[in-house]
N, C-alpha and C positions, 0 to 999 in steps of 0.2 A: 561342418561348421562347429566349432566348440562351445560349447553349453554355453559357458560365460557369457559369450557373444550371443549365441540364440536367442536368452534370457533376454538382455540388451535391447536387441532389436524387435519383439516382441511387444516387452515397453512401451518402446518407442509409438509404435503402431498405434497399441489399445490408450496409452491417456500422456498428457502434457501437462505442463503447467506455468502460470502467470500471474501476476500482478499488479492491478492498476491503482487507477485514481477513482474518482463518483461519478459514474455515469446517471443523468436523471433518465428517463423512461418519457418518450415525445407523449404528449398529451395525458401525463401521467401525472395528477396534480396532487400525492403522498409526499410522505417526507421523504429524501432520497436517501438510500444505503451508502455507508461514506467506506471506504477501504479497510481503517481498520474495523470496523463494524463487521466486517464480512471476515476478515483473516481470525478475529477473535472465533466467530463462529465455525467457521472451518477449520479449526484448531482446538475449538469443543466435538465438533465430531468424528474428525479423520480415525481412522483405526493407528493403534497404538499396539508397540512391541507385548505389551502388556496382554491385550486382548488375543494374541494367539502365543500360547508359553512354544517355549523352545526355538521361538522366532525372533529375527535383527533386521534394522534398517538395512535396505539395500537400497543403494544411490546409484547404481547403472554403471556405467561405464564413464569414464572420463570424457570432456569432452563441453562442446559449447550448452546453454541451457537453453530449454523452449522459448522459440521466441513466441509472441503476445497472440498472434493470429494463428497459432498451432491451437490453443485450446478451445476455438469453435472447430476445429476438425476432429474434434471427439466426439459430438454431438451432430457432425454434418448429415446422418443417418434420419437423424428425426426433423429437420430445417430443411431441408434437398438442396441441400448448397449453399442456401440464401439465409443464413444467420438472422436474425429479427435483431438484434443490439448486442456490445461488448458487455464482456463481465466485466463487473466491478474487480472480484479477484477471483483467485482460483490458485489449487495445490493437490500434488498428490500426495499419497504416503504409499512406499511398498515396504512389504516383513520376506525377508528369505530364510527359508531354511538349505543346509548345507548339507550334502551327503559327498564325504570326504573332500576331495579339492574342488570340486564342482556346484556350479545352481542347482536344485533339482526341483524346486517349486516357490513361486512368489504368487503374495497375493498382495492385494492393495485396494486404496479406495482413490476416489478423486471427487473434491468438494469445488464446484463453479458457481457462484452467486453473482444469480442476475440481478439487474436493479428494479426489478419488480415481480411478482408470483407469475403476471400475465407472459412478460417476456419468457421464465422460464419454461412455461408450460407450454410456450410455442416454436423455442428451441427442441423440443424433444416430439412433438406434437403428431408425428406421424410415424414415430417407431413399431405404433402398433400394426401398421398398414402392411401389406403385402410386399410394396417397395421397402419399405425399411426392413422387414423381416431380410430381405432378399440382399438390399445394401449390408445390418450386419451381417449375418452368413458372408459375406463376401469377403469382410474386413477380416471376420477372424479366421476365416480359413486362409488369408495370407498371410498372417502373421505365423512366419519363422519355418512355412511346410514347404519353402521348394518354390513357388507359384510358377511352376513349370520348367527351373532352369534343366537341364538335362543332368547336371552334375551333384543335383540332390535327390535325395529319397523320395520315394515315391508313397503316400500314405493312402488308406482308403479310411474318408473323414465320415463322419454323419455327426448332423448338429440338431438338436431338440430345441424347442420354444416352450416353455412354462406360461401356463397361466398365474401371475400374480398379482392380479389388482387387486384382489380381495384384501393381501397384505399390504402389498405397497404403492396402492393408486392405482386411476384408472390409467394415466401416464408407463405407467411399468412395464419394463419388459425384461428377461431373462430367458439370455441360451447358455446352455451347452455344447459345446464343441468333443466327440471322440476320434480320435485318429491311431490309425496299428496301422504301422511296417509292416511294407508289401516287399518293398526292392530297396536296397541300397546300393548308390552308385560302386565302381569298383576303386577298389584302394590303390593311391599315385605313392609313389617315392617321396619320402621324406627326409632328403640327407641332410644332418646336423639337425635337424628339427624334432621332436618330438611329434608323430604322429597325433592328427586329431582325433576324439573323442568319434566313436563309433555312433551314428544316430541313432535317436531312442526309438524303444520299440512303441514307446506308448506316447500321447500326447494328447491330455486333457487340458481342457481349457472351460473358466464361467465367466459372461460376462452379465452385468445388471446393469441397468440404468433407471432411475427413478426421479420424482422431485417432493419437493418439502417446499412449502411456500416459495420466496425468492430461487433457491439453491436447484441444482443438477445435481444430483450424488451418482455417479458411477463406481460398483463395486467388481473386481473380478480376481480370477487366479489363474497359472500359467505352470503349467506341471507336467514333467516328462517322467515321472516316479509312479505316480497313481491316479484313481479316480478322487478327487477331491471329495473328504467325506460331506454328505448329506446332513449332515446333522452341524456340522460345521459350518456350513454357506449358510444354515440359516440362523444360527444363532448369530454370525457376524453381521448378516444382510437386516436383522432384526437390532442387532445395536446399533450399527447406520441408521436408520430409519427412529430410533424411538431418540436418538442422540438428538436430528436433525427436529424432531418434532417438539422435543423440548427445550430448546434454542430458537424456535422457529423466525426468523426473519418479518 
């Protein structure tokens, strides 16, 4: 599969995004979050080219854009399917960096505001749990590693769970995903084509999930180059968080 495309579908998997109208919250009798209220706000915190140097918007791949009910399936991990209410709005942001013609690592954030703290907290509400540990581990181990076709490589993954409420709620969760080439499928004829890109050896992935009053913040990165530095997820997962909390909805 060629990078470009990997990077893509990856993507695609871990975040979406949309944007609505004012949803009010049933029995919720606050002022309601109105659209741009929320896109203002998600647009004061989204990560920016700025916040990691030597990094550029990546927009994916060509192609139709998420539609509206995609982005509670970001979140389906901590709801068990059954969504509590629509976002008001929601948006991602990704930064790539480029190692010669190819992707070789993106990272991004995605900002969903719900129309109340309550609903958000109960969109994500059971991430901590055993089953959501189990549903993410699931997600991101399909994302871009083969999920068994025969014609792809074969990885041996292992994925970690951080504790972080301390920093970022008791809502919080953050994995790790590691994955190293074991086997790659064998090389087919490529006449007139330029052969595809050899599978990487390596395949790190983070993903985070947190909330800030109203908002969902999902933060991660996607990289077949290196281990994503440590110092780096937290300085970024730390400007998400103090962005969101000084905007707070």
């Amino acid at each position: 599969m060629p990078r470009v495309r990997w990077v893509a579908l990856a993507l695609v998997t871990v975040v979406a995004a949309v944007v609505g109208g004012v949803i009010s919250a049933s029995g919720d009798g606050g002022k309601s979050i109105t659209a741009p209220e929320a896109v203002a706000f998600i647009r004061a915190v989204q990560l920016q080219p700025s916040d990691l140097p030597g990094s550029a918007p990546f927009v994916g791949e060509a192609g139709s854009p998420p539609e509206g009910a995609e982005i509670q399936d970001l979140l389906h991990c901590g709801h068990r399917g059954k969504p509590r209410g629509r976002a008001v709005a929601a948006e991602r942001s990704a930064l790539a960096d480029r190692y010669g013609d190819w992707i070789g690592e993106v990272v991004g954030s995605a900002v969903i505001v719900m129309p109340n703290e309550a609903l958000a907290k109960a969109e994500i509400a059971t991430l901590r749990s055993r089953s959501g540990h189990v549903c993410m581990a699931h997600d991101l181990r399909s994302s871009g590693l083969g999920s068994g076709d025969p014609d792809s490589p074969v990885y041996e993954i292992s994925i970690t769970f951080l504790p972080v409420a301390h920093a970022l709620g008791q809502e919080a969760v953050v994995l790790h995903l590691l994955a190293r080439l074991q086997s790659s499928p064998r090389a087919r004829p490529h006449r007139g084509r330029r052969p595809p890109a050899p599978p990487a050896k390596l395949f790190y992935s983070v993903e985070a999930i947190f909330a800030v009053g109203a908002a969902d913040i999902a933060f991660y990165t996607l990289s077949e180059h290196r281990r994503f530095p440590v110092a780096t997820e937290s300085r970024l997962l730390t400007l998400l968080y103090d962005r969101a909390t000084a905007h707070k909805l």
